[in-house]
C-alpha positions as CSV (number, residue, x, y, z in Angstrom):
1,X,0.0,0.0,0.0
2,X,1.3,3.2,-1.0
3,X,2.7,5.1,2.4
4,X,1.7,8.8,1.4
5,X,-0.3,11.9,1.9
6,X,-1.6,14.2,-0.6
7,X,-1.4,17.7,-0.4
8,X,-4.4,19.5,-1.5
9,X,-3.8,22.9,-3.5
10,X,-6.1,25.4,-1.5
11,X,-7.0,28.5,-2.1
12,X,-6.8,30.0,1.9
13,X,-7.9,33.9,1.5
14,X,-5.1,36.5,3.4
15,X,-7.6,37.2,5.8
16,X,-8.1,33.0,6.1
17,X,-4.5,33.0,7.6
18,X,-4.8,36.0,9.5
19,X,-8.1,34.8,11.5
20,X,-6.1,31.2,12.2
21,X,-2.5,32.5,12.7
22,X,-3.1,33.5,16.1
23,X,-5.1,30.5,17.1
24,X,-1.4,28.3,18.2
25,X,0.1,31.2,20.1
26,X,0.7,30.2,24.1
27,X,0.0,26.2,23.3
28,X,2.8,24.5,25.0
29,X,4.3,21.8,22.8
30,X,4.8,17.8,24.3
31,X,7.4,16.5,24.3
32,X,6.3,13.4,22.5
33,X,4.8,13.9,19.3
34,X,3.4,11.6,16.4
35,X,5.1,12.3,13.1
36,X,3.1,12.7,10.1
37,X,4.8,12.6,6.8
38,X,4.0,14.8,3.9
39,X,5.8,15.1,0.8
40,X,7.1,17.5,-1.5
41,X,5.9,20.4,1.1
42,X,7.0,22.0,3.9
43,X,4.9,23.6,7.3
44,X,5.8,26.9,8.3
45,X,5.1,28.4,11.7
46,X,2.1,30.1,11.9
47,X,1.2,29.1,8.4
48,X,-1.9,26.8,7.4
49,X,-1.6,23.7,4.9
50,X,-4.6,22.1,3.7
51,X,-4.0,18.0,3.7
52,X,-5.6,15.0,2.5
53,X,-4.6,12.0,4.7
54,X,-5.4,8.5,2.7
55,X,-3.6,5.8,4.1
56,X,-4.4,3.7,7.0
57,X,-1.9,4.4,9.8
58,X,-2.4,8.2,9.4
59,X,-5.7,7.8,9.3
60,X,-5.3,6.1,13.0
61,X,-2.3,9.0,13.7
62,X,-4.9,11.9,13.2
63,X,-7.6,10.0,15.2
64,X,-5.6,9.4,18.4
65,X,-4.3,13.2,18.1
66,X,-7.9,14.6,18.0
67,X,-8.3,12.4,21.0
68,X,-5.5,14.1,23.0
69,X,-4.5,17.5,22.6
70,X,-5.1,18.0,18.4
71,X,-1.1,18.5,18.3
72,X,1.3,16.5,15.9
73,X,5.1,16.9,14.6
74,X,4.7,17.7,10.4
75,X,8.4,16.1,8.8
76,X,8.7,16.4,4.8
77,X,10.3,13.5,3.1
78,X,13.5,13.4,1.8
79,X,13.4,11.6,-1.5
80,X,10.5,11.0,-4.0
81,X,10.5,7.8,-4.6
82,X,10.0,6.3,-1.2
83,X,6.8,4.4,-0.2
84,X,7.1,2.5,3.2
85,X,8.6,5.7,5.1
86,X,10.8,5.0,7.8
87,X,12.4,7.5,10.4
88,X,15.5,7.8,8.4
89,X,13.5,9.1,5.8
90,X,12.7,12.3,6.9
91,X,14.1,15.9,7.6
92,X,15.1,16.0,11.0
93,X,13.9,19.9,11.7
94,X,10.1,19.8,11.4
95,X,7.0,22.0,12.4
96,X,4.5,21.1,15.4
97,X,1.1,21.7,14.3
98,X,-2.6,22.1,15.6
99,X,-5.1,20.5,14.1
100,X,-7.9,23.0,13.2
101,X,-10.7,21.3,11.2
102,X,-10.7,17.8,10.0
103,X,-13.7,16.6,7.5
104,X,-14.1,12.8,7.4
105,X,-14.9,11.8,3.0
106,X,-17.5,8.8,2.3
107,X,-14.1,6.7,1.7
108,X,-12.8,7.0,4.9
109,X,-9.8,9.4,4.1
110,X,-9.6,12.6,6.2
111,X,-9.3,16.5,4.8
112,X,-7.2,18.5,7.0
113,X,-6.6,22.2,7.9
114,X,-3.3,22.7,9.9
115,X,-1.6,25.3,11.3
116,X,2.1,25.4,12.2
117,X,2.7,26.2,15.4
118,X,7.1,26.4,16.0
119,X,9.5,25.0,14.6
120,X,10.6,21.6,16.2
121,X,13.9,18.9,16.3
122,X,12.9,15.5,15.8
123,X,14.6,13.0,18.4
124,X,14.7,9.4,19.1
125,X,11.6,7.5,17.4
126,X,9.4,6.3,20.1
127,X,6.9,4.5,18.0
128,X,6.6,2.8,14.6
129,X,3.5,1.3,14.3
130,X,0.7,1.7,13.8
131,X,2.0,5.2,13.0
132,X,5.2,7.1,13.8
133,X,5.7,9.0,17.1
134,X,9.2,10.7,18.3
135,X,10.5,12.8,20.8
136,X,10.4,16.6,19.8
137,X,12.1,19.2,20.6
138,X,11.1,23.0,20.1
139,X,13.8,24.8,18.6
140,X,13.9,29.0,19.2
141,X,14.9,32.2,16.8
142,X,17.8,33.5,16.8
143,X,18.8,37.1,16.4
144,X,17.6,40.6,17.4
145,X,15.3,43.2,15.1
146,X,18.0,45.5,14.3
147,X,17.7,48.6,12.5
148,X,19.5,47.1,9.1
149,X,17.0,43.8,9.6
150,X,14.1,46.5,9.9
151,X,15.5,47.9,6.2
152,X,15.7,44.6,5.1
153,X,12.6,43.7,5.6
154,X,11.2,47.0,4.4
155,X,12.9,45.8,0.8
156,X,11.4,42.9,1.1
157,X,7.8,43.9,1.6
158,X,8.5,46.0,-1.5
159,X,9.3,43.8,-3.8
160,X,6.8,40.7,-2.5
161,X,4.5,43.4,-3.6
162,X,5.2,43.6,-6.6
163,X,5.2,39.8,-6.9
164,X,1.8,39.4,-5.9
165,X,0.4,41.9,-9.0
166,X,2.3,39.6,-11.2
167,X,1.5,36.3,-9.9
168,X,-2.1,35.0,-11.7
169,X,-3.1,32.8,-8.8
170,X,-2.4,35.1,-5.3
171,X,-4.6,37.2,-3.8
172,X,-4.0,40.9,-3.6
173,X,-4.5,41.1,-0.1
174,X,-1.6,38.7,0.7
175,X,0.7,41.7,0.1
176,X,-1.5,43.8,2.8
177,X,-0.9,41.1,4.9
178,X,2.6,40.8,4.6
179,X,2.8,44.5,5.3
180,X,1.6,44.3,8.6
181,X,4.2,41.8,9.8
182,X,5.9,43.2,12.3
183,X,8.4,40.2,13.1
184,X,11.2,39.0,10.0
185,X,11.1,35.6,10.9
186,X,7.4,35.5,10.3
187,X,8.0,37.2,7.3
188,X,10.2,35.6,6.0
189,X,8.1,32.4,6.5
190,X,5.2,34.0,4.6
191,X,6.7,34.9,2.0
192,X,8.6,31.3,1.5
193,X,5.3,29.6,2.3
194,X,3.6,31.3,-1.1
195,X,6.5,30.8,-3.3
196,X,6.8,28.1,-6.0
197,X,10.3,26.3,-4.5
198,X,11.7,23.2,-4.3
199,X,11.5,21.2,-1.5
200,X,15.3,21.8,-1.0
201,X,15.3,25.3,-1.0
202,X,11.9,25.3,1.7
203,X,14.0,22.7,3.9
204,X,16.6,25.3,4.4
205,X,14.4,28.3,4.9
206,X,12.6,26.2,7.5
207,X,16.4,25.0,8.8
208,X,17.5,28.8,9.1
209,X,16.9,29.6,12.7
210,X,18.9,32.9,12.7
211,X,15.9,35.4,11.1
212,X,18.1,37.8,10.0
213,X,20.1,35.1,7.3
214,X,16.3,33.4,7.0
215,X,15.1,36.8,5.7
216,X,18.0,36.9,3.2
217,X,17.7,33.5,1.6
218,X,13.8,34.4,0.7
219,X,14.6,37.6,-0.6
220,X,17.3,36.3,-2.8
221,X,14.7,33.5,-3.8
222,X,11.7,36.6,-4.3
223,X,13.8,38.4,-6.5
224,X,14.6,35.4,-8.7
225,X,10.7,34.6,-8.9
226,X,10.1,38.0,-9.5
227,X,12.6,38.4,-12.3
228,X,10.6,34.9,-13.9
229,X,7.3,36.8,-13.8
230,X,8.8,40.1,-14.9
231,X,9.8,38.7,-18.2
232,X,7.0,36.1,-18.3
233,X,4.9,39.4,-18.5
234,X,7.2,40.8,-21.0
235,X,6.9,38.4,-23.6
236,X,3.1,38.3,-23.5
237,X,2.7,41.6,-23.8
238,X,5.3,41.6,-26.6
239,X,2.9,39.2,-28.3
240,X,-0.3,40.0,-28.1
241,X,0.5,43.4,-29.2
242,X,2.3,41.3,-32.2
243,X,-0.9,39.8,-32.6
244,X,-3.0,42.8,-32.0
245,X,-0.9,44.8,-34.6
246,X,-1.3,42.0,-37.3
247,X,-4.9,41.4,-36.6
248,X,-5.3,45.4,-37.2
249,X,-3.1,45.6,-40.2
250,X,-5.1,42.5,-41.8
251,X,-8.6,44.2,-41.0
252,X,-7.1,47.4,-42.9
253,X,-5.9,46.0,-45.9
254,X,-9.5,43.8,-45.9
255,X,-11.1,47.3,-45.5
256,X,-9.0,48.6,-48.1
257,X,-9.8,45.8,-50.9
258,X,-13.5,46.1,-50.4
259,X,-13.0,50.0,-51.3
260,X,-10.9,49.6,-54.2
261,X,-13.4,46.9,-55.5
262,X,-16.4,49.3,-55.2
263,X,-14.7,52.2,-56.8
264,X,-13.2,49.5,-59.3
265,X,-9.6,50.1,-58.4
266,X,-6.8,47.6,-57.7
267,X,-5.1,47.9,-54.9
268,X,-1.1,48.5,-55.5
269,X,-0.8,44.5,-54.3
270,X,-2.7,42.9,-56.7
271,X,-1.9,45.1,-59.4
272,X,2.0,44.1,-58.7
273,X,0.8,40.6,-58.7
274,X,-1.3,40.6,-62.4
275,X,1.9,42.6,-63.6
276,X,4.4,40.1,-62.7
277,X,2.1,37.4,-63.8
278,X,1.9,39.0,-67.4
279,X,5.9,39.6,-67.6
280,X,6.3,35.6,-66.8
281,X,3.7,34.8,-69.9
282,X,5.7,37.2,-72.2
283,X,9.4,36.1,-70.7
284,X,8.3,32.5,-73.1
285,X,10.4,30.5,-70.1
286,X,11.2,26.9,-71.0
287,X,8.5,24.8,-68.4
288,X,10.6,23.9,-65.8
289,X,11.3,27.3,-65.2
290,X,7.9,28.3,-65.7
291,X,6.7,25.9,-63.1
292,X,9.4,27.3,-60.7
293,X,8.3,30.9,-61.6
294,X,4.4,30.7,-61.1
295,X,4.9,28.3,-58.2
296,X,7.1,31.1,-56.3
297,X,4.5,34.2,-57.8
298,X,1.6,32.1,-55.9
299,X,4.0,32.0,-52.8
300,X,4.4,35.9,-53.4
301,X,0.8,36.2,-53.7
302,X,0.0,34.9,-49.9
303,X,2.7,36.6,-48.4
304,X,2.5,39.9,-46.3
305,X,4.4,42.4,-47.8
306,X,5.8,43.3,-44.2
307,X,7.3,39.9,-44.1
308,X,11.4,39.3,-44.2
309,X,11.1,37.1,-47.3
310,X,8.9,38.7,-50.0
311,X,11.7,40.9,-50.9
312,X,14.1,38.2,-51.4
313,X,11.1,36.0,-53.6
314,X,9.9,39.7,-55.6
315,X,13.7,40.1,-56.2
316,X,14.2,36.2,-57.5
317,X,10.9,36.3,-59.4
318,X,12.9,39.9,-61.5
319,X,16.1,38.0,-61.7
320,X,14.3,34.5,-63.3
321,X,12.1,36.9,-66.2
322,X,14.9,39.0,-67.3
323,X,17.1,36.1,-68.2
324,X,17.0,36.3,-71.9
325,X,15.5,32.9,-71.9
326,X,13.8,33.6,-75.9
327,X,17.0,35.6,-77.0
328,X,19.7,33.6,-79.2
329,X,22.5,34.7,-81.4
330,X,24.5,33.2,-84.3
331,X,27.1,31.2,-83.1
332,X,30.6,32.5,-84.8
333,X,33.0,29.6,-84.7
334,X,36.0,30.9,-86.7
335,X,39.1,30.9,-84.8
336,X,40.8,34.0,-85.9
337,X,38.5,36.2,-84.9
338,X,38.1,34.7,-81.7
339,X,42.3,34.8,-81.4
340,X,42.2,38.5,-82.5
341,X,39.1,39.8,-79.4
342,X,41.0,37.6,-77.0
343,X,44.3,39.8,-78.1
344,X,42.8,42.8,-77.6
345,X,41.1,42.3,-74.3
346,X,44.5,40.6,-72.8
């Protein structure tokens, strides 16, 4: 049976997290905790994570936690491919997390709505089966809020901003929220908890107790995502005004035909077409090169005029009908005359 659980996508409003965030403050953490594994995710403090819990033994972990004090110890795993996780399996720094609402499905599985509560160390295993239960212990921040963390933070605020009116699927008031963080490790958390990261890179934020070098990492990581959406942004723009431009120029010159047709003019296209299409039929070109020649004035006839290569075919389609393909002159085979131009030119 495969040993996972699935992490559900939400879509938490800002004012979601800020109504839970507060709801862990003051709980004291056991020292004994069971361990639920998720994978390819990461808990922060004070954060929530939706989770679907599937398989058996977690199902019986989240049961005998609502029956004591709704607390358990969240570990990622390490690698992918595992399926029977054991305790070597999994990150060693953790989060301890309440357990806010829990919805039991017709199958039996359990939805989940979690909310970090501290950062924790997990110990010696105490318990494999039926689920996995260790000794925990809470680990504190490190570092003061200093005037150059303040400025730092400041920076960051800025440009999370800015990263929120780029990113399609985050709420605008995220950024509101994040600028009424007071604290950088909490921001710092925030921030990391929204970004699309690897699981490496959200390991080592979660890892970083010092909130000062915490509050670096994620703004070196922000302005990375940032610069992705920035020129994301660029090139659609830079298209659909390519497409916008075309579509208008196409309408214009569809405009323009209709116009010429009622006043019974040509328009300057066409007439260069029928021109270039009478010069071929009096050129008398041998038929292979008359196949190449209408073949290439058809290919002229489709193409924009704005386009790279209908100068080079217009040009080829000039150089192919002035060859003097229906012009021939007497041959002069005598020698001495021949002798006598070559003297003169050499």
């Amino acid at each position: 049976m495969k040993d996972e659980i699935e992490t559900i996508i939400g879509n938490l409003s800002a004012q979601e997290v800020a109504e839970k965030g507060e709801e862990g403050k003051g709980m004291e953490i056991p020292e004994n905790l069971p361990i639920l594994p998720i994978r390819e995710s990461v808990l922060f403090p004070k954060m929530l994570l939706p989770l679907m819990v599937s398989q058996e033994r977690h199902v019986k972990l989240i049961d005998a936690a609502l029956l004591a004090n709704k607390m358990i110890g969240i570990a990622a795993i390490k690698k992918k491919g595992v399926t029977e996780v054991k305790p070597e399996d999994l990150y060693e720094v953790g989060t301890a997390a309440y357990i806010l609402k829990m919805l039991k499905m017709p199958n039996d599985s359990l939805r989940l709505l979690i909310q970090g509560i501290s950062r924790i160390r997990v110990g010696a295993f105490t318990q494999q089966e039926p689920f996995l239960r260790a000794q925990v212990t809470t680990l504190a921040e490190q570092g003061e809020k200093t005037t150059e963390t303040q400025a730092l933070m400041a920076g960051v605020k800025g440009i999370f901003q800015k990263f929120v009116e780029l990113a399609p699927n985050l709420p605008a008031d995220l950024a509101i929220m994040a600028m009424n963080v007071e604290e950088p490790g909490v921001l710092a958390d925030l921030i990391a908890s929204t970004l699309n990261l690897s699981l490496e890179d959200k390991q080592a934020i979660l890892e970083s107790m010092e909130v000062k070098a915490r509050l670096e990492k994620v703004n070196l990581l922000l302005n990375k995502e940032l610069q992705v959406l920035e020129l994301g942004s660029k090139i659609q723009t830079q298209v659909r005004e390519g497409i916008d431009k075309s579509q208008r120029e196409y309408f214009l010159r569809e405009q323009l035909k209709a116009i010429q047709k009622e006043l019974g003019e040509k328009d300057e296209r066409t007439a260069e077409i029928e021109e270039l299409r009478e010069r071929i039929a009096k050129a008398k070109l041998p038929p292979e090169a008359l196949k190449e020649a209408e073949r290439e004035l058809d290919r002229l006839a489709k193409m924009p005029p704005s386009a790279p290569e209908y100068t080079v075919a217009r040009t080829y389609l000039d150089w192919l009908i002035e060859l003097p393909w229906a012009v021939a002159t007497e041959d002069n085979l005598e020698i001495q005359p021949a002798q006598k131009v070559l003297d003169e030119d050499h």
